[in-house]
C-alpha positions as CSV (number, residue, x, y, z in Angstrom):
1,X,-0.1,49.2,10.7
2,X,-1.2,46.1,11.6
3,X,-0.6,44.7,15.5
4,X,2.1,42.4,15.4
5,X,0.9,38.4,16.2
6,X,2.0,36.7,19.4
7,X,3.7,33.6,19.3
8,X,1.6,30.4,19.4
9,X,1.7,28.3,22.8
10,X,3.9,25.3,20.8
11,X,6.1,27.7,19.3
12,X,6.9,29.2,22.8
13,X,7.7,25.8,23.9
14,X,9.8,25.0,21.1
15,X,11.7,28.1,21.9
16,X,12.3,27.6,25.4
17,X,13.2,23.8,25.0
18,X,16.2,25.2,22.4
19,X,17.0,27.8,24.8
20,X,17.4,25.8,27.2
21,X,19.8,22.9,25.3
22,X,21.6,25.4,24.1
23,X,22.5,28.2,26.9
24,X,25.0,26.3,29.0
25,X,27.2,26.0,26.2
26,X,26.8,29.6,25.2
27,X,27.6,30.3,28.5
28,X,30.8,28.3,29.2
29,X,31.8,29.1,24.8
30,X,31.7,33.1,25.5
31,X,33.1,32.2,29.1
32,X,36.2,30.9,27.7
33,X,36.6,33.0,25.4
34,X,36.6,36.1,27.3
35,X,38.0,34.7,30.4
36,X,35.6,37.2,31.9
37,X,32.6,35.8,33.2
38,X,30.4,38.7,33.4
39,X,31.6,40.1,30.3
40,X,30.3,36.3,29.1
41,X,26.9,36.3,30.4
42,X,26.1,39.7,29.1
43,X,27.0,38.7,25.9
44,X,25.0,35.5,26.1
45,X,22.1,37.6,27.6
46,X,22.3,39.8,24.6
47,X,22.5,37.1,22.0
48,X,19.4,35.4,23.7
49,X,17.5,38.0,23.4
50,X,18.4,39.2,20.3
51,X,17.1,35.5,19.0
52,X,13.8,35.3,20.8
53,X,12.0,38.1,19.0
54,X,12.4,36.9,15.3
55,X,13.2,33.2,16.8
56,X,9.5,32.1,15.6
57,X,9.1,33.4,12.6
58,X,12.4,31.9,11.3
59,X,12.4,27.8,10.1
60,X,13.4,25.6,13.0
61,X,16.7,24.4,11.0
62,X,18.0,27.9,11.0
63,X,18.0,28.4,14.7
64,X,21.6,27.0,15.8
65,X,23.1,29.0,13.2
66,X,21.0,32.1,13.5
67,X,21.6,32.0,17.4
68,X,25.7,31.1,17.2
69,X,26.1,34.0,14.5
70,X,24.5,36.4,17.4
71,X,26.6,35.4,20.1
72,X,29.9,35.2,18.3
73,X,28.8,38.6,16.6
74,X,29.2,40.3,20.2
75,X,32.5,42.4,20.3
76,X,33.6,41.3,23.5
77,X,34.7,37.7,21.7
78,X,36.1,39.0,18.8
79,X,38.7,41.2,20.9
80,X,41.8,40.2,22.6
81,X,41.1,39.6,26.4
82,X,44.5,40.8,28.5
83,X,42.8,40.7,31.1
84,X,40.4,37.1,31.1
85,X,41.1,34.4,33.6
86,X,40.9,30.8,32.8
87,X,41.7,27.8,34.7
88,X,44.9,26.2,35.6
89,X,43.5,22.9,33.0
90,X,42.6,25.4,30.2
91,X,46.1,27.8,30.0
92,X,46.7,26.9,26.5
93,X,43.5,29.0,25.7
94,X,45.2,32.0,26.7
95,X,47.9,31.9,24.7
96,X,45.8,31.5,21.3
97,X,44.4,34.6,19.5
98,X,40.9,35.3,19.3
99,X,40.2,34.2,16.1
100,X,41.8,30.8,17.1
101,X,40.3,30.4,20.2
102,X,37.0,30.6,19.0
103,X,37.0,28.3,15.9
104,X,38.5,25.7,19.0
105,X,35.6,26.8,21.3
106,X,32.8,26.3,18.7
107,X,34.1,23.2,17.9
108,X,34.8,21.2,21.2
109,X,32.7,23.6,23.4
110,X,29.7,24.2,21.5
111,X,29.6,21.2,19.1
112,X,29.2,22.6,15.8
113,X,30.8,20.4,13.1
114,X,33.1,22.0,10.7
115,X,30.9,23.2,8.1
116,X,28.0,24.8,10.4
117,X,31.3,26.9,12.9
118,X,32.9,28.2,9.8
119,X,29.5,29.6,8.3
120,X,28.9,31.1,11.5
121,X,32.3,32.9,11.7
122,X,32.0,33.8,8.4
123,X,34.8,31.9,6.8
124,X,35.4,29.5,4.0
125,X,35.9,25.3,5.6
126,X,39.4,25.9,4.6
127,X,40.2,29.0,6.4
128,X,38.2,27.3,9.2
129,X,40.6,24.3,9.4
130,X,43.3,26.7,9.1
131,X,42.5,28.2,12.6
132,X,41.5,25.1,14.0
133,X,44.8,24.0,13.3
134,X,46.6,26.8,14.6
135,X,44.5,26.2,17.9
136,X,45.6,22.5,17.9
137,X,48.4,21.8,20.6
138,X,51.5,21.0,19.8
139,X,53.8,18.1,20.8
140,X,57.8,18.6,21.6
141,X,58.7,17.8,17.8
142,X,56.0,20.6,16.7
143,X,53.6,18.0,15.6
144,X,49.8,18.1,16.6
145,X,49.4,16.5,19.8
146,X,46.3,14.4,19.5
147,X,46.2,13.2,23.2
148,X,46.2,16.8,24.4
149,X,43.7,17.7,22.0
150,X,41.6,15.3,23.8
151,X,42.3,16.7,27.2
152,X,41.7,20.1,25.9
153,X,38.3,19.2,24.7
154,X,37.1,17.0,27.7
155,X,38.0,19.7,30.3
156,X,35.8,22.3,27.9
157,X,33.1,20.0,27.7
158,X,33.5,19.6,31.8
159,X,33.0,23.2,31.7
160,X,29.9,23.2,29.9
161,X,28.5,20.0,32.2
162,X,29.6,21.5,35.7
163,X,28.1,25.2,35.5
164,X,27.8,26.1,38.9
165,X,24.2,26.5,40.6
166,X,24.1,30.3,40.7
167,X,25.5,30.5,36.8
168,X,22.0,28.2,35.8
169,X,19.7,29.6,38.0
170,X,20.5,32.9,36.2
171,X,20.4,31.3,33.1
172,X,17.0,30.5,34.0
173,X,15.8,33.2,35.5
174,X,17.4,34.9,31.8
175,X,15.4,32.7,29.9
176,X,11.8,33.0,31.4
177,X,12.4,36.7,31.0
178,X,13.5,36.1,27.4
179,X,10.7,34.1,25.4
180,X,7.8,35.6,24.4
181,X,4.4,35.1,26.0
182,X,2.1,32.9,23.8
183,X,-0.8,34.2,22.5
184,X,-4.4,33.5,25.1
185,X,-6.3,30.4,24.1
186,X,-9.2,30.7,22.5
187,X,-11.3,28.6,24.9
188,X,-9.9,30.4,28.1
189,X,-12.7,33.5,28.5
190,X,-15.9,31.9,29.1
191,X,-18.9,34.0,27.0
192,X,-22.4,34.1,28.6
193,X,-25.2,32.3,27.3
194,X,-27.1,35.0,26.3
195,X,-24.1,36.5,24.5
196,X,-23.6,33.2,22.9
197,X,-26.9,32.4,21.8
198,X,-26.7,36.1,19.9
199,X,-23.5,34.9,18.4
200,X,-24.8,32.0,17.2
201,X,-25.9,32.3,13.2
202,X,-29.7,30.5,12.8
203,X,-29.1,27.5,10.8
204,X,-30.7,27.9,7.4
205,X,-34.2,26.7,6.4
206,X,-32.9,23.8,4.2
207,X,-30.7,22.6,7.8
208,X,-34.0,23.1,9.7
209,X,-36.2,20.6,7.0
210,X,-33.4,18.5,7.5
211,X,-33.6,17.7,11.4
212,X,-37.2,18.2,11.1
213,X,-37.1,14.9,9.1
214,X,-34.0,13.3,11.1
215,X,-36.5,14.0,14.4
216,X,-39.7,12.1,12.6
217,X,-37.5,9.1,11.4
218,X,-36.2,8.8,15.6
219,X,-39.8,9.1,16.7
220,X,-41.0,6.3,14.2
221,X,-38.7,4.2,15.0
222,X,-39.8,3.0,17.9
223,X,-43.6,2.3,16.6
224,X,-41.6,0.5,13.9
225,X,-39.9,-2.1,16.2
226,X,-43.5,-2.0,18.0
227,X,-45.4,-3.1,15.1
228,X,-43.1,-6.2,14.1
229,X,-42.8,-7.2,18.0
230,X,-46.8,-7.4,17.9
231,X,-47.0,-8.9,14.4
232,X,-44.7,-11.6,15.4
233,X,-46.7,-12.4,19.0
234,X,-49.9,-12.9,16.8
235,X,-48.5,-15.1,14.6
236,X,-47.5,-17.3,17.9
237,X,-50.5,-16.5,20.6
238,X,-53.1,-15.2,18.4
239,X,-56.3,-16.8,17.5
240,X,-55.9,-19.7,14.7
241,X,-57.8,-18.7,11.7
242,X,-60.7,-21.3,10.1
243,X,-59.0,-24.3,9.1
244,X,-55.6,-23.9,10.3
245,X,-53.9,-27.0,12.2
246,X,-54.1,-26.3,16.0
247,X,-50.6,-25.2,17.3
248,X,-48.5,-27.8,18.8
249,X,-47.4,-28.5,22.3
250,X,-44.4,-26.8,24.2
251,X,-41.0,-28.9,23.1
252,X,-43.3,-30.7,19.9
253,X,-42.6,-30.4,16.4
254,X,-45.0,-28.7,14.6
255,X,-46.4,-29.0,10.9
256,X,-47.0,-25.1,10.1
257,X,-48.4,-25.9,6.7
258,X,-50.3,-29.0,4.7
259,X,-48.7,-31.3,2.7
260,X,-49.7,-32.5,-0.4
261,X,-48.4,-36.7,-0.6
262,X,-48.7,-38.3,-3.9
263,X,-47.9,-42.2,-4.9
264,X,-45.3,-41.9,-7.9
265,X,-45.9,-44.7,-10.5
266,X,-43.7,-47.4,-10.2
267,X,-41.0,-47.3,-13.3
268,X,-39.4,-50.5,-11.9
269,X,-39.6,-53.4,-14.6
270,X,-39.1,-56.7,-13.9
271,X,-36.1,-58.9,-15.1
272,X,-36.7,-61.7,-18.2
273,X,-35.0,-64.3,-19.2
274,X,-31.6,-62.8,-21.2
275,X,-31.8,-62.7,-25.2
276,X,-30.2,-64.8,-27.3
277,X,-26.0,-63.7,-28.3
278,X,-26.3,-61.2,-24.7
279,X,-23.3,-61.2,-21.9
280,X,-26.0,-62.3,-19.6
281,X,-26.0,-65.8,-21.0
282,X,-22.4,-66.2,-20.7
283,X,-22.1,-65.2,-17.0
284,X,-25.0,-67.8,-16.5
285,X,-22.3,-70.6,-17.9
286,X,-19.8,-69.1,-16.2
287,X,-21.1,-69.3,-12.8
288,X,-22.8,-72.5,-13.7
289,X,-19.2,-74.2,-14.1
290,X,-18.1,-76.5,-11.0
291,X,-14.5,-75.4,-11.3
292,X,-15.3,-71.9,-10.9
293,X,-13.4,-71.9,-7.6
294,X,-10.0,-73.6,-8.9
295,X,-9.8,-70.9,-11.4
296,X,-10.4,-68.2,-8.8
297,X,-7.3,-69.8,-6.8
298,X,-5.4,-70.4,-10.3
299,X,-3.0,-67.9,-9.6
300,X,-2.3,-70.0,-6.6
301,X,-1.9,-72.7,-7.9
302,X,0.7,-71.5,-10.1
303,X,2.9,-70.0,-7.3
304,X,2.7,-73.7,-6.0
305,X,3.4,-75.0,-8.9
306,X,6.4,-73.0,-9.9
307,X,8.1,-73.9,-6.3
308,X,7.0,-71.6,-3.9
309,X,8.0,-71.5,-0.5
310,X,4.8,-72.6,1.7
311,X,3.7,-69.9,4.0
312,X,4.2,-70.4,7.6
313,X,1.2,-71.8,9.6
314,X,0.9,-69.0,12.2
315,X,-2.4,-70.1,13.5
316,X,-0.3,-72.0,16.6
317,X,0.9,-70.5,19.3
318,X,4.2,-68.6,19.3
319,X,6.9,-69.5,21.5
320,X,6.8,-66.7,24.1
321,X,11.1,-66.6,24.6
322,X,13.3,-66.3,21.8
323,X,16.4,-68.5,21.8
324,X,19.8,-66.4,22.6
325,X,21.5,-65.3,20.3
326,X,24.9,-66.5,21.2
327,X,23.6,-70.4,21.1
328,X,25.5,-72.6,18.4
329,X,23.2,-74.4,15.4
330,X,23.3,-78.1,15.1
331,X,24.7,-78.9,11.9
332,X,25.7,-82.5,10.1
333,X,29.2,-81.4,11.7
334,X,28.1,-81.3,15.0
335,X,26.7,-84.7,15.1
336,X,29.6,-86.2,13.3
């Protein structure tokens, strides 16, 4: 039979993080319900630890439900409590019945919705809302009261926030005990050398050919770069070969190489007199005519001629001050 696994160090964490979020209201549902609190944290002790064991083998979705089935699986909150104890704020628990009580504790006290407390009770949603309604308070005409609803539910949730100090330190002290121990690193027992140098497979030949190679390409490297770095230096320092141009001063330009200059023939043809019936001839009478420049200005002319207003003369100096605005025009009138 094969050794069982131990838990991986993240799946111990996740358990003790939902642990933790969820045992203060385990404590204070199975409180109220019993009105015993011993009889409560046993029964949360035993539901906590009933959980861990299988806890990480199981989805992380199942967990509320899986660990709410536990606890409200414990006899001590499915049977009547004559003797439980709850305070003077929370009296209209004791009254209720058991089955009531606890559909009104899962609800308000540990914060399952309606769907997720009537699966872990067992019972169809409408048998669920049936108890929840027979939990509900009632106002003077018989009618739910939804304003001491509201007070019910705030001093159960006050419950659940103010746990007194001894109550969480056993919870804690509960929980450490509770959750598995992870399962030892694999990095955390150093080996020897020697023992791992034994360990350690030899690589096969077709590895070893392959670094072999790697190694000579890193060790030629270097002469690589070396060659070029010295090839380079002769090209600039080294002695000039027979015929070569003499190198040129520091900060000179240089001509690394000869050029070859040759005179292209001259493709330019000189101008003749224009031929007979060209355009030539008739820009020759054009610019030849003395009223060339009237007919430039013709369009000129014509603006004059039809009328036109004469531009104003703005080669004077303007007046620097205009005139105000309010001052009268002379007219005819005026001098009449």
């Amino acid at each position: 039979m094969a050794a069982p696994v131990s838990p991986t160090p993240a799946a111990v964490s996740a358990l003790s993080a939902f642990l933790k979020g969820v045992e203060r209201r385990a404590l204070a549902v199975a409180s109220l319900q019993t009105g015993d609190e011993a009889a409560a944290g046993r029964a949360a002790a035993a539901a906590m630890r009933a959980f861990a064991g299988p806890a990480t083998d199981m989805p992380m979705a199942d967990w509320p439900a899986r660990f709410w089935a536990l606890l409200c699986g414990n006899p001590q909150l499915r049977a009547a409590s004559a003797d439980g104890h709850w305070p003077p704020a929370l009296t209209h628990l004791q009254g209720l019945p058991a089955a009531a009580r606890l559909a009104l504790l899962l609800r308000v006290g540990g914060g399952l919705d309606e769907d997720a407390a009537s699966a872990v009770l067992g019972l169809t949603p409408d048998a669920y809302r049936r108890a929840l309604a027979a939990a509900c308070p009632l106002d003077a005409q018989g009618h739910p009261d939804a304003l001491a609803w509201r007070g019910l539910a705030e001093q159960v949730q006050a419950q659940v926030r103010d746990l007194p100090a001894a109550r969480l330190q056993q919870l804690e002290q509960l929980r450490a005990a509770t959750v598995p121990a992870a399962a030892p690193s694999r990095t955390t027992t150093p080996v020897p050398r020697a023992e791992a140098d034994a360990r350690t497979p030899r690589a096969p030949r077709r590895t070893r050919a392959r670094w072999s190679r790697r190694t000579w390409l890193l060790l030629c490297l270097p002469l690589l770069l070396l060659a070029l770095v010295a090839a380079w230096w002769w090209t600039r320092h080294g002695p000039a070969l027979p015929g070569a141009a003499a190198p040129a001063a520091e900060g000179a330009v240089a001509d690394n190489g000869p050029v070859q200059v040759e005179a292209l023939p001259d493709d330019s043809t000189a101008a003749g007199p224009a031929a007979p019936g060209s355009r030539a001839a008739d820009d020759a009478a054009m610019l030849a005519d003395p009223e060339l420049a009237l007919a430039q200005d013709a369009d000129f002319h014509a603006w004059y001629a039809a009328g036109g207003p004469v531009p104003v003369d703005e080669s004077q100096a303007q007046p620097g001050r205009a005139e105000p605005a309010g001052s009268a025009l002379e007219t005819v009138d005026a001098e009449d």
